[in-house]
N, C-alpha and C positions, 0 to 999 in steps of 0.2 A: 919426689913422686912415690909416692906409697902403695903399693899394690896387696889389695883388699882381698888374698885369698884367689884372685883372678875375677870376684865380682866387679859389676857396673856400680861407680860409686854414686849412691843419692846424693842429689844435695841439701847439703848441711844446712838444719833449719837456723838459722838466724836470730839474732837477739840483739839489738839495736837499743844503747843508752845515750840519754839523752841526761848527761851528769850534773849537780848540782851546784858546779861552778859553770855552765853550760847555758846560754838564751839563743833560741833561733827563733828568727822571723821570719814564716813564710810557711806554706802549707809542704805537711810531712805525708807521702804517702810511701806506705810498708806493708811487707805481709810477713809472716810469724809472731815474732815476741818485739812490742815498742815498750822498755824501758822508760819511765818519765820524772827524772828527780831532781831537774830544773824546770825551766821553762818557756814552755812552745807558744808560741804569738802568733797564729796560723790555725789552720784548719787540720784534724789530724784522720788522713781515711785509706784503711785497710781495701789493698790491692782485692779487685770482682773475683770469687771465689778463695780467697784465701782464708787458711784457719788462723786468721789472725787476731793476734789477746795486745791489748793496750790497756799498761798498768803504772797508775799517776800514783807513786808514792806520798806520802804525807808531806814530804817538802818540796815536790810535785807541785806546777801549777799549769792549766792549760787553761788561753782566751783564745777561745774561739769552739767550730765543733767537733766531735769526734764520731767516727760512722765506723764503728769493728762489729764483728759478731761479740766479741768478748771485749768487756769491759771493765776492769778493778779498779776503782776510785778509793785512795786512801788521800787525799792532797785534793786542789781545789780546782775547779771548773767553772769557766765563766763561760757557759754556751751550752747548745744542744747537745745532748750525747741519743746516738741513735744505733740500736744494735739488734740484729734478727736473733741474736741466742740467748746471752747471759751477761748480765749488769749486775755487778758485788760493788756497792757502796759499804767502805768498812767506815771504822767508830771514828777518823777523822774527816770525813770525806764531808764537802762544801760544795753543791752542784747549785751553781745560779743558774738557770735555764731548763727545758723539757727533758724528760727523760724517758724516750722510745723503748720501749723493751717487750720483751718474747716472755724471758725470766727475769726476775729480778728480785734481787737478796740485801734485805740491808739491816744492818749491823746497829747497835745501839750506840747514841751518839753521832750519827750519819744524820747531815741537814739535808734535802731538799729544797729550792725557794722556787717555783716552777709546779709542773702538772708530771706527773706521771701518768702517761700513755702506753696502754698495753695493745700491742700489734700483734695480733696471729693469722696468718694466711689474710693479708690484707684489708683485712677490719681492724678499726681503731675503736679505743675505748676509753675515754678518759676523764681521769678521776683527777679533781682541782686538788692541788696540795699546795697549798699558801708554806710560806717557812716550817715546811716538819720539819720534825726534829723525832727522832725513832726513839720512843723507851722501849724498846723489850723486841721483841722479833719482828720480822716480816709483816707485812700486812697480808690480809688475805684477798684474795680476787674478791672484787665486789661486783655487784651484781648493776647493769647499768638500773636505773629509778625512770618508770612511765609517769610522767606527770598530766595529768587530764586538764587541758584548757577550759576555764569555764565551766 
C-alpha cells in the first residue's frame, strides 16, 4: 500500500490488451485504452462518457462493431465503426463496413469498402465511398449536392 505523499489516489487509467495469440468471443465493453492485436468476434463499445481510444493494430482484426470516441485502425474491420471524436485509419487499415465520424484522418494505403458518414451535433452527411483506397491525404469535407428533380 503505497502512500502518495498523503494524496487521494486517482484511478489508474487502464490499458487492456487483447494479444495476438488471443481470440475472444463476445462483446467487449471498456473505457480508457482497448489494445487490439488479435482478435475480437463481438461487438467492441466504450463505457457512456468515457475518454475512451480503441486501437486495432495491423495484425489486429475486429468482426463486428465498434462505438469509442477514438478510433486507430491499423488492422482490419468487418463492421461499423462509430465515433463522436476522432477516427485515424492508418496505411494498413481495411474497414468493411460504415464509418461514423466527427473527425477523421486517413493515411495513404488505408481501404475503406462502406460510406463515410460525417456526424456533427446530430446531422448526418454522407458521402458514398465504394472501395477507397486513399493516395495521398485526407479528404476534404464536401459539401452535400442539391439535385433538382425534373
Amino acid at each position: 500500500m503505497g502512500m502518495l505523499g498523503g494524496k487521494k489516489q486517482k484511478s489508474e487509467k487502464g490499458t487492456t490488451l487483447v494479444a495476438n495469440n488471443c481470440q475472444i468471443e463476445g462483446d467487449v465493453l471498456f473505457s480508457d485504452e482497448l489494445c487490439i492485436e488479435g482478435v475480437v468476434k463481438g461487438d467492441i463499445i466504450a463505457k457512456e462518457g468515457a475518454k475512451a481510444q480503441v486501437r486495432v493494430s495491423d495484425k489486429g482484426c475486429v468482426v463486428g462493431e465498434i462505438r469509442a470516441p477514438s478510433v486507430i485502425v491499423n488492422g482490419k474491420v468487418f463492421g461499423d465503426i462509430y465515433s463522436d471524436k476522432h477516427v485515424e485509419l492508418a496505411a494498413r487499415a481495411e474497414v468493411k463496413g460504415n464509418v461514423y465520424y466527427n473527425l477523421i484522418e486517413m493515411v495513404m494505403g488505408s481501404r475503406v469498402d462502406g460510406s463515410l458518414v460525417h456526424v456533427e451535433d446530430g446531422k448526418r452527411e454522407v458521402r458514398q465511398v465504394e472501395r477507397r483506397s486513399v493516395q495521398g491525404a485526407a479528404p476534404a469535407p464536401v459539401q452535400p449536392v442539391k439535385t433538382k428533380s425534373a
